[in-house]
N, C-alpha and C positions, 0 to 999 in steps of 0.2 A: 094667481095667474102670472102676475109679474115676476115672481119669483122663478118658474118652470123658463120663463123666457130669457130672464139672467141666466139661468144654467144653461140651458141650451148656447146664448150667445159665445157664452164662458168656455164651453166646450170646443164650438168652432173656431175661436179664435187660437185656442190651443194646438189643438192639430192641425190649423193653417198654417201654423210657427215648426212645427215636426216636419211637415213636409217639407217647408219651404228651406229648411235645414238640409233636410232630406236631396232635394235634387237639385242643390247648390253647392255639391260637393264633390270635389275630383276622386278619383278613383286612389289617391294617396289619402283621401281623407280634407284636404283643404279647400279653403271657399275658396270659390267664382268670385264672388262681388270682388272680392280687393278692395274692401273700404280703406284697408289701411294697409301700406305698403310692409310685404316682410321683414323683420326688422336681421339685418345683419350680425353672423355669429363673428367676433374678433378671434383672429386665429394670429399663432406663428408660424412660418412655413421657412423651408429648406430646398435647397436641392440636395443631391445624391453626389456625393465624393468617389472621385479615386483615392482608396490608400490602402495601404497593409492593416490586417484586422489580425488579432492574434486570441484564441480563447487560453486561458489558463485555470486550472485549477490549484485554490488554495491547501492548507495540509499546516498544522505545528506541527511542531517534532523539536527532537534533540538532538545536537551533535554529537559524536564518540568516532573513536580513531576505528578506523577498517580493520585493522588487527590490534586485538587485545587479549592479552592470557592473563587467569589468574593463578598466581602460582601457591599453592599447596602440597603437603607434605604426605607421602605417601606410604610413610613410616612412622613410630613413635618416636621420639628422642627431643634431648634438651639441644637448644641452637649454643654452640660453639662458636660458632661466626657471622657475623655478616657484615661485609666489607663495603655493602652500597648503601645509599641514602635513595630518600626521596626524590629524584627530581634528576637524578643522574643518569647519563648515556650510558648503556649494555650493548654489548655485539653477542649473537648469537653464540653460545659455549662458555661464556663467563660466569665466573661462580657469584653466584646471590647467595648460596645459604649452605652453611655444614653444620650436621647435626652431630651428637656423641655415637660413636660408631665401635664403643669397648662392647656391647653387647652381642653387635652381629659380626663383630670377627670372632668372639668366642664360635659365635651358632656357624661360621665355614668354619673353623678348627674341627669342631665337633664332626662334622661334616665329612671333612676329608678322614679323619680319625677311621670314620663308619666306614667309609668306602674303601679305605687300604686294610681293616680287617676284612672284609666281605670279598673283598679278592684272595687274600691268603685262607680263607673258608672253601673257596670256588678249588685254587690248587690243591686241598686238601680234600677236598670232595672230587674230583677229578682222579687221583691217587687210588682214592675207595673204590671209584667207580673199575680204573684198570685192573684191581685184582679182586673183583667182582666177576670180571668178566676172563680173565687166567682161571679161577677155581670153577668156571662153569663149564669149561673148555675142557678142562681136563676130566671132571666129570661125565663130560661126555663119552669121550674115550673108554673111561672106565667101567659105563656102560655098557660097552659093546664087546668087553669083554666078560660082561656081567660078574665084575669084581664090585659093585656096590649097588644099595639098593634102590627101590624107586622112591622111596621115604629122604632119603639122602641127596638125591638129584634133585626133589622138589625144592628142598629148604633151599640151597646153593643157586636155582631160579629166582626165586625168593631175594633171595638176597641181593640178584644181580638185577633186579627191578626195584629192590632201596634205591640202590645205588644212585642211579639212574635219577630217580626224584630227588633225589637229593641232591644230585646236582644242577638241575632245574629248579629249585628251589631257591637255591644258593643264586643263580644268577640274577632272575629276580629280585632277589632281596639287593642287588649291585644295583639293576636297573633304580630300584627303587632310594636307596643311599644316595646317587649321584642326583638325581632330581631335585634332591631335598635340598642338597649341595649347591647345585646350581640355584634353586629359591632363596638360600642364604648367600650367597655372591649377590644378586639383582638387591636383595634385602640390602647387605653392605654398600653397595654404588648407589641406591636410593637417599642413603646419609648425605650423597652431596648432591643440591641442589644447584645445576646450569641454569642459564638464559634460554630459554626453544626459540626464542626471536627477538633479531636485534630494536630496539626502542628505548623509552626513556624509562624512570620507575616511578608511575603515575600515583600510587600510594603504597604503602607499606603500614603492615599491620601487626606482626610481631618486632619483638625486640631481642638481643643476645643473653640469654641466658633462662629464657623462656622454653615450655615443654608444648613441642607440638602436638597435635594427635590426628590420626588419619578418622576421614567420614563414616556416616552408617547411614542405613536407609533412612532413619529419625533422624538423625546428629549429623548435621554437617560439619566436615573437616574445619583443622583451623586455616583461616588464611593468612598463609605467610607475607604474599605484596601482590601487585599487579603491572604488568611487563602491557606498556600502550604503545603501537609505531604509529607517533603521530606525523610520516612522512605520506598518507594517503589518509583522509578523514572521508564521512559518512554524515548523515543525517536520518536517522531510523523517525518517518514520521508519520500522521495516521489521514488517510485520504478516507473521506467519508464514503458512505455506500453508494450516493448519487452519483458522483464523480470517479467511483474506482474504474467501473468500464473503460472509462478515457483515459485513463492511466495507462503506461503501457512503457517497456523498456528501451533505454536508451534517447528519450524526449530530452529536449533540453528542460532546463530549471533555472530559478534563479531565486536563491536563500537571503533572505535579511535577518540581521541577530539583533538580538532587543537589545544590544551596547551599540549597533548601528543600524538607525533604521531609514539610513539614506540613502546607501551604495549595500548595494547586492554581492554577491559572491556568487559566481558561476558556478551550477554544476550539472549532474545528468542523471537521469531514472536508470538505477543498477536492476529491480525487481521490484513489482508488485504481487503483494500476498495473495495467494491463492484462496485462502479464506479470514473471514471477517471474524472479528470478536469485537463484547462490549465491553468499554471501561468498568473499571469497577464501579457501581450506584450511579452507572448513566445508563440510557437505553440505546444509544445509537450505535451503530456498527457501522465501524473502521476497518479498512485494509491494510495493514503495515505497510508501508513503502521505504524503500532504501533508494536515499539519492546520493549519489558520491560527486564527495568536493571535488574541482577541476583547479589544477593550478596550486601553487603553495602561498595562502593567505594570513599573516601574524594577525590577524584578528580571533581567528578560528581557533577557539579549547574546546576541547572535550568537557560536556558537561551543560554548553550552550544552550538557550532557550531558542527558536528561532520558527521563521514562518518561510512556507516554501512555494512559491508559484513555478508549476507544472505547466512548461505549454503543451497543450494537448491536440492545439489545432491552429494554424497558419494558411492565412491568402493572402500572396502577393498583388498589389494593384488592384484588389476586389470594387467592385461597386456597393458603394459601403451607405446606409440611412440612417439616421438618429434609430435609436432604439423606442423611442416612444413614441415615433410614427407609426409603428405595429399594432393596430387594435382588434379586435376579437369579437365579431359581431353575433347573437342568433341567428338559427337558418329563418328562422321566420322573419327578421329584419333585413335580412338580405336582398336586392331585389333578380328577381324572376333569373334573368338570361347570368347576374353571377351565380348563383345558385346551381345553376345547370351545368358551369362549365366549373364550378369547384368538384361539382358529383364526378363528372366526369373524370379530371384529374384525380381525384379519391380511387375512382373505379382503376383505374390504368395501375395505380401504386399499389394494386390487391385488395383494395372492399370493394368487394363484389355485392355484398348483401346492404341491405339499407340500415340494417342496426349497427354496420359498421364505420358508418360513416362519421363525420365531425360532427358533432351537435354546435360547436362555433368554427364559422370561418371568420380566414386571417385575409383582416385587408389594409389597405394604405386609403387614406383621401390626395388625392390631385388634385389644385387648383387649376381652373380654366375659364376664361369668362367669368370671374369673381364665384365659381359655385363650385362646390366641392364633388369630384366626380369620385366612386368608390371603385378599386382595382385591387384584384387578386393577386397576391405578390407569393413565392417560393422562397425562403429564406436559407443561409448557411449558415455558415462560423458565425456566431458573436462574441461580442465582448464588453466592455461596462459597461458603454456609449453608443455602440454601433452596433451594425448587423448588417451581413452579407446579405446583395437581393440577387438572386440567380434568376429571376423573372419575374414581370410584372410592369414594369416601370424603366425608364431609363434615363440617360444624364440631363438629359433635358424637361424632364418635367418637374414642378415645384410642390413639394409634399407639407403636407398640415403636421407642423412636429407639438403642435402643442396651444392653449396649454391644457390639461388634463381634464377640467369640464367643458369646453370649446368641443373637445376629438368627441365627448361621451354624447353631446347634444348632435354632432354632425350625423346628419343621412344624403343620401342621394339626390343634387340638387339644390342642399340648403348654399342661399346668399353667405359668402365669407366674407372679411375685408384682413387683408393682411397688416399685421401690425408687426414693428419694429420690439426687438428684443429690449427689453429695459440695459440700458448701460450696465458695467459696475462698478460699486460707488467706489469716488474716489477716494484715495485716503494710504496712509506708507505701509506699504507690503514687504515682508522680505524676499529677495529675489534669490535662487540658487543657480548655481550655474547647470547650463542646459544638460551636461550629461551626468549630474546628479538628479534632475528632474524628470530625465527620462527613466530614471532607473527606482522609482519609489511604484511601491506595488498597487494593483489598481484592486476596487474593492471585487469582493465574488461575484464571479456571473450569474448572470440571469436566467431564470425559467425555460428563455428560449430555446427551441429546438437548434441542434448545430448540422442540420439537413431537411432537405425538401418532402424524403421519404417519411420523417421523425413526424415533420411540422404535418405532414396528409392525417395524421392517426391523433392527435391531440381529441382529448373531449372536454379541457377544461383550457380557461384564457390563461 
């Protein structure tokens, strides 16, 4: 009996503790009683700046001169001459290379030989043709006085249609001589090779006395040298698939070379590739981009390793927020009235239907009264640090920038206390001067959307 009464007791005292959990609880989930005061989340907080925010996309590449020929020989022969070196100034028409050319003056001798017999064949067939055409004449005549027969008229037809082809035979065969002719003349003048464009001679590859030979679909030619105008250079480099859209022609840039990686070198987006390939034994796909150098810089050779920031996007004077003020909540975490007016905004920007909509919104915490209040912010341009707010928040309110488990615990309402950034430590830095400091490239951008319509369609933080 005592026992049934222990359980029994056991029991009520259990679900008295359920209840009494039960209807001491706000409709967030936390107690009534306040035995013990909420304990305060330590945050960093910010306000919102004026300043220029600039997005850029990264890209390697290499440098090479904007115009570059390779020069190759388009004939057989042994080289006879070559007057330049390495590394020496050409003006367009100057001779780089002559080959032995006793073969293809024989092949025009030959040439003209064919063509001035094939004409004395033409006046000699011409010749035939006139008294071809005298003995049919007269035939005729003869006919009509029937002094000869019809056996006799025919052959002397006959004949006078030899004639005839063979004279068009003959000219032909002229047609045909002179062509050959003229292929042995271009053959002859391809023994000397010009400059096609003034520059320097960035390598050379045969030497004089050596036997060229022209290319074949298998075989490629030999190469004689390479003709580089390094008076306009280039950067041929590879913008990833993420960033190619934002690519686009005539963007400024700005190139660092791995012999200098303090001070940049201006230049500008010439074209972005139309389509992507993959390195060889990588998977990612690249855009080729051509950026050309601005300005004549003695740093810049052909052959340069180098790293290229593309601005792709610029706001003057924007209202700019630390980047890590930007957090990314469930709809479920959200509360009720932002919920409503994120759908809404979503709806206005084209999801219409509900599986269109963000599975996370993007919000900012404000402090106000020590408590974190959550607001729906529209974002623009970003950049390493920063990020454009086109709405949401303005210069005067104080944003929670951090630090990273502080933002993850904040909800709606939680107690903050604002704390002071830690110093940093002291100790000897080297200082550069500010317009080399401004010029050192900043790391790749962030996930972030670079617009409001981008930021409405996200489904992941």
């Amino acid at each position: 009996m005592k026992t049934v009464v222990g359980i029994v007791v056991f029991g009520v005292i259990v679900g008295g503790l359920f209840a009494l959990n039960h209807v001491t609880r706000r409709q967030d989930g936390k107690s009534i009683l306040n035995v013990a005061g909420e304990l305060e989340i330590p945050v960093e907080a910010a306000r919102p700046e004026q300043r220029d925010i600039v997005r850029t996309v990264q890209a390697p590449g290499e440098v090479e001169a904007f115009a570059e020929v390779d020069i190759s020989s388009e004939v057989v022969g042994k080289i006879l001459e070559m007057p330049v070196e390495e590394g020496d100034h050409v003006q367009a028409g100057d001779l780089l290379c002559r080959l032995d050319d006793a073969l293809y003056r024989a092949q025009v001798l030959s040439g003209e030989a064919n063509v001035a017999k094939l004409k004395a064949m033409i006046t000699q067939a011409d010749a035939d043709l006139e008294r071809a055409e005298r003995d049919w004449s007269q035939q005729q005549r003869l006919r009509e006085t029937n002094a000869t027969s019809d056996m006799e008229l025919a052959n002397y037809r006959t004949a006078l249609i030899g004639a005839r082809a063979v004279c068009e035979m003959r000219r032909q065969e002229l047609i045909e001589a002179e062509a050959g002719l003229q292929s042995a003349k271009e053959a002859l003048a391809k023994t000397v090779i010009r400059a096609p464009i003034a520059g320097i001679v960035a390598q050379r590859f045969a030497k004089r006395g050596e036997v060229v030979i022209t290319g074949t679909m298998n075989n490629p030619g030999t190469r004689v040298m390479v003709i580089s105008d390094l008076s306009r250079m280039q950067v041929r480099c590879r913008v990833d698939e993420a960033d190619a859209p934002l690519a686009a022609a005539e963007q400024p840039a700005r190139i660092y070379l791995q012999s200098d990686t303090r001070r940049n070198v201006p230049g500008s987006v010439l074209r972005v590739g139309a389509k992507g390939s993959k390195p060889l034994g990588r998977d990612v796909v690249t855009f080729e981009t051509l950026v050309l150098i601005t300005g004549d810089d003695p740093r810049v050779k052909p052959g340069m390793t180098a790293n290229v920031e593309i601005e792709v996007a610029r706001r003057d004077n924007a209202l700019t927020i630390p980047i890590q003020a930007v957090v990314y909540r469930k709809r479920r975490d959200v509360p009720a009235d932002l919920l409503k007016q994120s759908d809404a905004q979503q709806v206005q920007s084209g999801a219409t239907a509900r599986q269109n909509l963000a599975e996370y919104i993007r919000l900012v915490f404000c402090v106000a009264d020590d408590k974190a209040q959550p607001h729906l912010v529209q974002i623009g341009v970003n950049d390493a640090t920063g990020v454009e707010v086109l709405s949401g928040v303005t210069s005067e309110d104080t944003l929670v920038t951090g630090p990273y488990r502080s933002l993850d615990q904040l909800q709606g309402g939680s107690r903050v206390k604002v704390q002071q950034k830690p110093a940093a430590s002291a100790g000897p830095t080297a200082t550069a001067p500010s317009d080399q400091a401004a010029s050192q490239p900043t790391s790749a951008p962030t996930s972030a959307p670079t617009d409001g319509s981008q930021a409405e369609a996200e489904q992941e933080p």
